[in-house]
LUMKELO-597845 format. One record per residue (C-alpha): residue number from 1; residue in one letter; z, y, x. Coordinates in Angstrom, 1 decimal, always signed. Layout:
<recs>
<rec><num>NUM</num><residu>a</residu><c3>Z</c3><c2>Y</c2><c1>X</c1></rec>
...
</recs>
This chain:
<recs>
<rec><num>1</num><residu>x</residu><c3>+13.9</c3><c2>-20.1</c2><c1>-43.1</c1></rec>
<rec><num>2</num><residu>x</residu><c3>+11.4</c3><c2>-17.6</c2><c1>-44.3</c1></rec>
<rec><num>3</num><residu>x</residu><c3>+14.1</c3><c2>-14.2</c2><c1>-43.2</c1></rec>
<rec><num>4</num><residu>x</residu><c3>+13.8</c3><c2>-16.3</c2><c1>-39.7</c1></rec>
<rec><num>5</num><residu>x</residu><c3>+10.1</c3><c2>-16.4</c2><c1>-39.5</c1></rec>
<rec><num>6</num><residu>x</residu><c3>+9.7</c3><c2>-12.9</c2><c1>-40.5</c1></rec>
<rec><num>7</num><residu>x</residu><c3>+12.5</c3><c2>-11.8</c2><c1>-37.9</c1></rec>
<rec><num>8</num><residu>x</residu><c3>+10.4</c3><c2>-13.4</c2><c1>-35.6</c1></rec>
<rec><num>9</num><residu>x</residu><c3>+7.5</c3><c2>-12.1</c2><c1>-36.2</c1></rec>
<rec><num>10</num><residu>x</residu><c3>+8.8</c3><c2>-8.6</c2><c1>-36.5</c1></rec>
<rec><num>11</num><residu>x</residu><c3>+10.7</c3><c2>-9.0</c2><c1>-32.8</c1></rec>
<rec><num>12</num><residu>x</residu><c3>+7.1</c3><c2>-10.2</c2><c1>-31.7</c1></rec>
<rec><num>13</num><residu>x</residu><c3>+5.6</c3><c2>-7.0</c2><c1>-32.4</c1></rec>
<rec><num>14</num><residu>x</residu><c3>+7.7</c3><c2>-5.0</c2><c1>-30.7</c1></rec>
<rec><num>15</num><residu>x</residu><c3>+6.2</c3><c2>-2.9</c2><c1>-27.6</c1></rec>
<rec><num>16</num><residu>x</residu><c3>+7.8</c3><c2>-4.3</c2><c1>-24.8</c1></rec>
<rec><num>17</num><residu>x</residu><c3>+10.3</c3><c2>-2.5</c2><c1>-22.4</c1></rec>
<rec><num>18</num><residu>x</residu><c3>+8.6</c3><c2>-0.7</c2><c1>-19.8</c1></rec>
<rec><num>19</num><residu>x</residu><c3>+7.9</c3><c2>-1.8</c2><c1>-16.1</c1></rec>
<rec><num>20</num><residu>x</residu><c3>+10.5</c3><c2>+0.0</c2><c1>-13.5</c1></rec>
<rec><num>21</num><residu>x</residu><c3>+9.8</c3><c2>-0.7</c2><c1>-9.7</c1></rec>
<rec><num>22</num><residu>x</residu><c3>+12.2</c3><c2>+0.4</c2><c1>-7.5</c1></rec>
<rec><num>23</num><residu>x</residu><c3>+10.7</c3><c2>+1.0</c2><c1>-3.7</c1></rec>
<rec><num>24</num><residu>x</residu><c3>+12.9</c3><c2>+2.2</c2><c1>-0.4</c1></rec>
<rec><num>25</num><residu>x</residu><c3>+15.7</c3><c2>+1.3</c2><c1>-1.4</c1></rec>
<rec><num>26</num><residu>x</residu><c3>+18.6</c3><c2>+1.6</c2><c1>+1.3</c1></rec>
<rec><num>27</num><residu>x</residu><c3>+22.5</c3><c2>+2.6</c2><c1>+1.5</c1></rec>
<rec><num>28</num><residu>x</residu><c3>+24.3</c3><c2>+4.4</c2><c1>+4.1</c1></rec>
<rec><num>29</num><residu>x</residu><c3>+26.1</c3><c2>+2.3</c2><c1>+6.4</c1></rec>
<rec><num>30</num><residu>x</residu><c3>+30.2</c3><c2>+2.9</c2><c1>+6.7</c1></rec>
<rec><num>31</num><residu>x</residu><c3>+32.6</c3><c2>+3.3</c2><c1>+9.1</c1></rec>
<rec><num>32</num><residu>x</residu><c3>+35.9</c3><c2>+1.3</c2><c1>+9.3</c1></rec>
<rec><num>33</num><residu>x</residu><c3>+38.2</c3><c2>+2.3</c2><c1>+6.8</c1></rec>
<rec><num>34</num><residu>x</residu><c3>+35.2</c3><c2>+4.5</c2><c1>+4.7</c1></rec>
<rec><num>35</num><residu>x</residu><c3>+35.5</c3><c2>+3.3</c2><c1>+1.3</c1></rec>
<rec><num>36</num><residu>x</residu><c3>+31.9</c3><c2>+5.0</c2><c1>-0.6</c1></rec>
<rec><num>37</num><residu>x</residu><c3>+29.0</c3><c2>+5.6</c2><c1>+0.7</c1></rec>
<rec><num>38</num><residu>x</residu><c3>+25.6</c3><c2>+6.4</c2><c1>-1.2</c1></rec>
<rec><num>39</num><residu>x</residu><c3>+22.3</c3><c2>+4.8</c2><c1>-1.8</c1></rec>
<rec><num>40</num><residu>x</residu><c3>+19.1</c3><c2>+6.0</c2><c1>-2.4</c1></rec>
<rec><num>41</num><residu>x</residu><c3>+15.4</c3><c2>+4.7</c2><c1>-3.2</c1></rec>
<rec><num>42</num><residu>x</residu><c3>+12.5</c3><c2>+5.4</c2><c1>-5.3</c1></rec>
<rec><num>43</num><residu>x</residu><c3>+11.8</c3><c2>+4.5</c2><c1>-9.1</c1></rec>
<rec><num>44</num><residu>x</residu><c3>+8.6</c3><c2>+4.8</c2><c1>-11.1</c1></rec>
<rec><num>45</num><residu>x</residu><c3>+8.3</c3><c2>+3.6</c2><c1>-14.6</c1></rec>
<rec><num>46</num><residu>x</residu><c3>+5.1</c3><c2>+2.7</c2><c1>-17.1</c1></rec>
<rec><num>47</num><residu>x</residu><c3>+6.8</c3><c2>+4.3</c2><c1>-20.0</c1></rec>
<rec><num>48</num><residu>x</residu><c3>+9.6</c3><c2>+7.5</c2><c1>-20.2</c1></rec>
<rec><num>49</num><residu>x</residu><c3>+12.4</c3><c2>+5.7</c2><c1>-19.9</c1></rec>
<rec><num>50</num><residu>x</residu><c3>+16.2</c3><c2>+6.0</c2><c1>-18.6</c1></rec>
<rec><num>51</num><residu>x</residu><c3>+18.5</c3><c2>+4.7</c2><c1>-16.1</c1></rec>
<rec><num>52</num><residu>x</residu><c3>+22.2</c3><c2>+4.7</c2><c1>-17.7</c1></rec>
<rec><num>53</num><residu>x</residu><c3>+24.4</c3><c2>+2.4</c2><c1>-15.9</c1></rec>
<rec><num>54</num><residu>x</residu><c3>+24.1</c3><c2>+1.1</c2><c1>-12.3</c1></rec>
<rec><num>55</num><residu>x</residu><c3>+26.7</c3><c2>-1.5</c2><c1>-10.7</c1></rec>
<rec><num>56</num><residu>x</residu><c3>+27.0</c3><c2>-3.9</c2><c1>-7.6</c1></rec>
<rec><num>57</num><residu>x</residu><c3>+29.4</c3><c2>-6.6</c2><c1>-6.5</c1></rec>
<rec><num>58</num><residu>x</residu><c3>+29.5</c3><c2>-4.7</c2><c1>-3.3</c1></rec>
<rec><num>59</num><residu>x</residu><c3>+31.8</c3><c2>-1.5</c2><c1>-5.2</c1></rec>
<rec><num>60</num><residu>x</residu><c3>+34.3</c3><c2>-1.3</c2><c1>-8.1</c1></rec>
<rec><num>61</num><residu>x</residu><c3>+32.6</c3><c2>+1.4</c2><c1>-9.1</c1></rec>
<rec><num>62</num><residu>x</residu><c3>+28.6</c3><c2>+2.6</c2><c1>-9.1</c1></rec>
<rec><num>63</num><residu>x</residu><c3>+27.8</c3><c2>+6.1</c2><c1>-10.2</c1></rec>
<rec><num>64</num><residu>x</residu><c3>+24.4</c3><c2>+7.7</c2><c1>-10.0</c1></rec>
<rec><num>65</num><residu>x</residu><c3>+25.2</c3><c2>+11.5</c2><c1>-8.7</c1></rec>
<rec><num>66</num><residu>x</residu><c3>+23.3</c3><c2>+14.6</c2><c1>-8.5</c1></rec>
<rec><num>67</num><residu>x</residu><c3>+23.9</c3><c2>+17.1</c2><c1>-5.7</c1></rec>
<rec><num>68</num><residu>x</residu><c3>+23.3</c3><c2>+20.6</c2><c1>-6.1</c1></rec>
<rec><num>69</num><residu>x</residu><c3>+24.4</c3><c2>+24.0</c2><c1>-4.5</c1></rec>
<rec><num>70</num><residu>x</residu><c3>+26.0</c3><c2>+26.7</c2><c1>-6.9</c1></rec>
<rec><num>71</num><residu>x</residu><c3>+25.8</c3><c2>+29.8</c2><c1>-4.4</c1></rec>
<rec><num>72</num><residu>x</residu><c3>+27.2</c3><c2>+28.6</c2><c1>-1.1</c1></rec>
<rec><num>73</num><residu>x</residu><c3>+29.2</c3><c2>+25.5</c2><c1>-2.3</c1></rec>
<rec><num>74</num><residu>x</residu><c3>+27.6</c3><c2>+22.0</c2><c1>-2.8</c1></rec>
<rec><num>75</num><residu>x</residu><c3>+28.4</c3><c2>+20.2</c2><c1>-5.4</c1></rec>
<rec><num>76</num><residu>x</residu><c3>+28.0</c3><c2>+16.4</c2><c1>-6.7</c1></rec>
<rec><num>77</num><residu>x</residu><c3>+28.5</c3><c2>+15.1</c2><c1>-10.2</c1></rec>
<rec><num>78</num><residu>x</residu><c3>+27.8</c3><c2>+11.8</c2><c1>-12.1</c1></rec>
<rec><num>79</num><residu>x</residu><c3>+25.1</c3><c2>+12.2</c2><c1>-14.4</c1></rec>
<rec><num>80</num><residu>x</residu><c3>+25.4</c3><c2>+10.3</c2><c1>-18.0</c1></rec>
<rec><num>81</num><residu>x</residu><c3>+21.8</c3><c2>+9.5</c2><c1>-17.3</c1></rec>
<rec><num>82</num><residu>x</residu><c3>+19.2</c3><c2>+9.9</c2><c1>-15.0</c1></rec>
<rec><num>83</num><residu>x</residu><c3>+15.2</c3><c2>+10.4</c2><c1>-16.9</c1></rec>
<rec><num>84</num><residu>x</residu><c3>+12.4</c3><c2>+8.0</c2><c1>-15.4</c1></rec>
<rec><num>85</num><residu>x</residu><c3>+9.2</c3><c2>+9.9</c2><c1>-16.9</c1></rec>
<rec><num>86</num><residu>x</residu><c3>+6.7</c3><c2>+7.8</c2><c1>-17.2</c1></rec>
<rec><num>87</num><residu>x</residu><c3>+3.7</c3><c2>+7.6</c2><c1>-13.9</c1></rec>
<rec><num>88</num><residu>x</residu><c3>+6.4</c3><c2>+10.0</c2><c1>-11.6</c1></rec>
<rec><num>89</num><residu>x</residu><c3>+8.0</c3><c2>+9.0</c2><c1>-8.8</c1></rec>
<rec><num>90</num><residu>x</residu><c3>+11.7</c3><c2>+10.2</c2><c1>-9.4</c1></rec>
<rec><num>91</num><residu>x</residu><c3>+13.2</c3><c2>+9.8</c2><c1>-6.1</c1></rec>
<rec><num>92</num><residu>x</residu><c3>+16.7</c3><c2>+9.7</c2><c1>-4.7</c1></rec>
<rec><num>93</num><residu>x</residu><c3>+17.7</c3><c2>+11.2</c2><c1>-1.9</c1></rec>
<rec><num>94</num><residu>x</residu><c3>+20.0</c3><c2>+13.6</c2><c1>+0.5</c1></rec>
<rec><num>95</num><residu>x</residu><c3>+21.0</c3><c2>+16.8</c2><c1>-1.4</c1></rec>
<rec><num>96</num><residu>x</residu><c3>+19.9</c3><c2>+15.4</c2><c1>-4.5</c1></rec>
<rec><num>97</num><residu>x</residu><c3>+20.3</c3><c2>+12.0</c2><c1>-7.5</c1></rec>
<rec><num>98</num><residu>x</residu><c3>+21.8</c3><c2>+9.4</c2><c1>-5.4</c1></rec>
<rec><num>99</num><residu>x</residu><c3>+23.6</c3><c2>+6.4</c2><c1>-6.2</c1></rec>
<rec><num>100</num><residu>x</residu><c3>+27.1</c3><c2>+6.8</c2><c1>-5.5</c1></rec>
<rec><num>101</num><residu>x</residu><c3>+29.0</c3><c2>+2.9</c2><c1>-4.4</c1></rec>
<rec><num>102</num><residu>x</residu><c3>+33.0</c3><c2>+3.6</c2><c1>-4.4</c1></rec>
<rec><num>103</num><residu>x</residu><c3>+35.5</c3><c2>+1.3</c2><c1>-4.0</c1></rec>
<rec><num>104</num><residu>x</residu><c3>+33.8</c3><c2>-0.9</c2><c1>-1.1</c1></rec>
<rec><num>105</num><residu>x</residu><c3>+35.1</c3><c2>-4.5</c2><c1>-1.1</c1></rec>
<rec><num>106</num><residu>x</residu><c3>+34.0</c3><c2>-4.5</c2><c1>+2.7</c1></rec>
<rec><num>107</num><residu>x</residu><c3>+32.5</c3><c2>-1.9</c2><c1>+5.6</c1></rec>
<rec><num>108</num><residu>x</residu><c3>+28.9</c3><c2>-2.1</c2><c1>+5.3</c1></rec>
<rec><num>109</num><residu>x</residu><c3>+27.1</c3><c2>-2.7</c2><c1>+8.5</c1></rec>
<rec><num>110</num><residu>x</residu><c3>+24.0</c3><c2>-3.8</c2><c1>+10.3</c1></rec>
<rec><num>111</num><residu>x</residu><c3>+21.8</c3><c2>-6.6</c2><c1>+8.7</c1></rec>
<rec><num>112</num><residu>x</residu><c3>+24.0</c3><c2>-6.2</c2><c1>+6.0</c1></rec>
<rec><num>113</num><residu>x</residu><c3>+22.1</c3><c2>-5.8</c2><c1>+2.0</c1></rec>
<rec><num>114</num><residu>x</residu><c3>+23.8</c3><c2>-4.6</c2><c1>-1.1</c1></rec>
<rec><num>115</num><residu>x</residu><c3>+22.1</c3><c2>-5.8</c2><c1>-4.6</c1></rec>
<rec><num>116</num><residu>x</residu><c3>+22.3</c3><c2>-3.2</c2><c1>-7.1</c1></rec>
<rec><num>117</num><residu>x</residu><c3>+21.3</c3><c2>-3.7</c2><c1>-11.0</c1></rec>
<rec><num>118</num><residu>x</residu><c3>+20.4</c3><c2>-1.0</c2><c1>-13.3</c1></rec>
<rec><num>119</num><residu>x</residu><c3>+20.5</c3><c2>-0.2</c2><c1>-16.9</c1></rec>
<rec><num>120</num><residu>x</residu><c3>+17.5</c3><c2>+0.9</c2><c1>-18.1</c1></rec>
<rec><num>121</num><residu>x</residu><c3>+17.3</c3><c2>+2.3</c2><c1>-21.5</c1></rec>
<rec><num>122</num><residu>x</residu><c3>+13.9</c3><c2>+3.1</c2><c1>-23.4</c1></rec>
<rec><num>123</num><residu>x</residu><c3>+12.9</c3><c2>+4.1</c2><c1>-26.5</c1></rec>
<rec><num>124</num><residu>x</residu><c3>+14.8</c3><c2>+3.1</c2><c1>-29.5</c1></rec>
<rec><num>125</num><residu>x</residu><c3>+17.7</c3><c2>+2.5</c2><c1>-27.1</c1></rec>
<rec><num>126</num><residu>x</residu><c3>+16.6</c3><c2>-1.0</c2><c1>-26.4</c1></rec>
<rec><num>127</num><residu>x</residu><c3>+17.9</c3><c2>-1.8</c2><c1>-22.8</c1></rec>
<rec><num>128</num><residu>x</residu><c3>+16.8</c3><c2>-4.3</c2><c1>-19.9</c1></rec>
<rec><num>129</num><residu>x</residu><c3>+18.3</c3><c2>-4.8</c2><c1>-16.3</c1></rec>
<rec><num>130</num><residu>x</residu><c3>+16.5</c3><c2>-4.1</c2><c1>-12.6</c1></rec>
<rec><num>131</num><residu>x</residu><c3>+18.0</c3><c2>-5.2</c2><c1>-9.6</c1></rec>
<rec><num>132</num><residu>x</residu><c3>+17.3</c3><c2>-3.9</c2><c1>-5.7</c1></rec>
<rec><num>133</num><residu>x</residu><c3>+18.3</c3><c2>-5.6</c2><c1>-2.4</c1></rec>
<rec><num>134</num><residu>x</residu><c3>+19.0</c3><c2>-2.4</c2><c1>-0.4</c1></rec>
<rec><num>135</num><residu>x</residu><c3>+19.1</c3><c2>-2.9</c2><c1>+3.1</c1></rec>
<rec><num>136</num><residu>x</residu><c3>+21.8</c3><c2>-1.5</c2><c1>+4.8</c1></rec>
<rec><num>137</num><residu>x</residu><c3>+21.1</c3><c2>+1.5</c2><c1>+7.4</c1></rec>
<rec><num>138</num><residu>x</residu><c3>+23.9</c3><c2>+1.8</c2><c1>+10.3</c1></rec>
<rec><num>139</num><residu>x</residu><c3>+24.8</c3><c2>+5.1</c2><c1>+10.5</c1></rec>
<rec><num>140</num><residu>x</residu><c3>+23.9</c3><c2>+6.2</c2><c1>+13.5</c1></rec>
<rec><num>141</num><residu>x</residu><c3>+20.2</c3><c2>+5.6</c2><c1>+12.4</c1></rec>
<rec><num>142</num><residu>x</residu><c3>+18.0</c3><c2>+8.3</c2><c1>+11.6</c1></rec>
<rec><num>143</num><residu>x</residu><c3>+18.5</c3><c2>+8.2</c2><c1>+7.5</c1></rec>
<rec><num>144</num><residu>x</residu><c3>+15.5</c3><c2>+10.4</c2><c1>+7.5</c1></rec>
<rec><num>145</num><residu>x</residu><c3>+12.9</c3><c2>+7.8</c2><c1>+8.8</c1></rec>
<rec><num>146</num><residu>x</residu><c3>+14.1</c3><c2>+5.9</c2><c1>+6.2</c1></rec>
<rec><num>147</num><residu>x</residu><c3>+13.2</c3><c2>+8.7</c2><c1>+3.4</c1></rec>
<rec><num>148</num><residu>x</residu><c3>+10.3</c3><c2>+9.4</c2><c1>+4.6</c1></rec>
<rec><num>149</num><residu>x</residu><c3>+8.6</c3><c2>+5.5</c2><c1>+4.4</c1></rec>
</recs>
């Protein structure tokens, strides 16, 4: 009883995770047949923190990408991890980190929203979740508007 009460106490003291808010959050609408798109928004955290895993019920799979041009090629990777420093805005967006959805288990269309829950890791490797309702932008919108909020 006493290793419990001391394990308790010692949890209680930890600092707690930091607080990530997740702001414009939106994904590309599809076409019929189109099986990824990509989603984007904008994260801030209270503490340096990380976002390592991302996933949806709306994708098998849920990457977070980073564009970038090597001469006069563009190129997009998934990144093992994607560095929330702590007061920034780290934003995702066209031609750079973006959240990749692959693997669609429908078209996504108008009025439609996809939830997305991320893996946040902070210090000591202690992890928490953060979900988003992105709303879905048809694709003939203007996807800059959208950015630019």
């Amino acid at each position: 009883m006493k290793r419990a009460c001391m394990l308790v106490l010692a949890l209680a003291g930890m600092p707690a995770l930091a607080e990530v808010t997740i702001t414009n959050a939106w994904v590309r609408g599809t076409v019929p047949a189109q099986t990824s798109t990509g989603a984007y928004m904008r994260f801030k955290s209270t503490e340096d923190v990380k976002v390592v895993a991302a996933s949806s019920p709306a994708a098998k799979v849920v990457e977070i990408h980073e564009m970038s041009m090597n001469g006069t090629t563009m190129e997009m990777r998934a990144v093992p991890a994607l560095p929330l420093p702590a007061g920034k805005v780290v934003e995702m967006k066209n031609g750079g980190y973006h959240v990749m959805l692959m693997g669609l288990a429908k078209p996504l269309g108008k009025d439609d929203v996809v939830p997305i829950t991320f893996t946040v890791e902070g210090a000591g490797g202690k992890r928490t979740t953060v979900e988003v309702k992105a709303m879905v932008v048809p694709i003939v919108a203007k996807t800059e508007s959208i950015q630019k909020r």
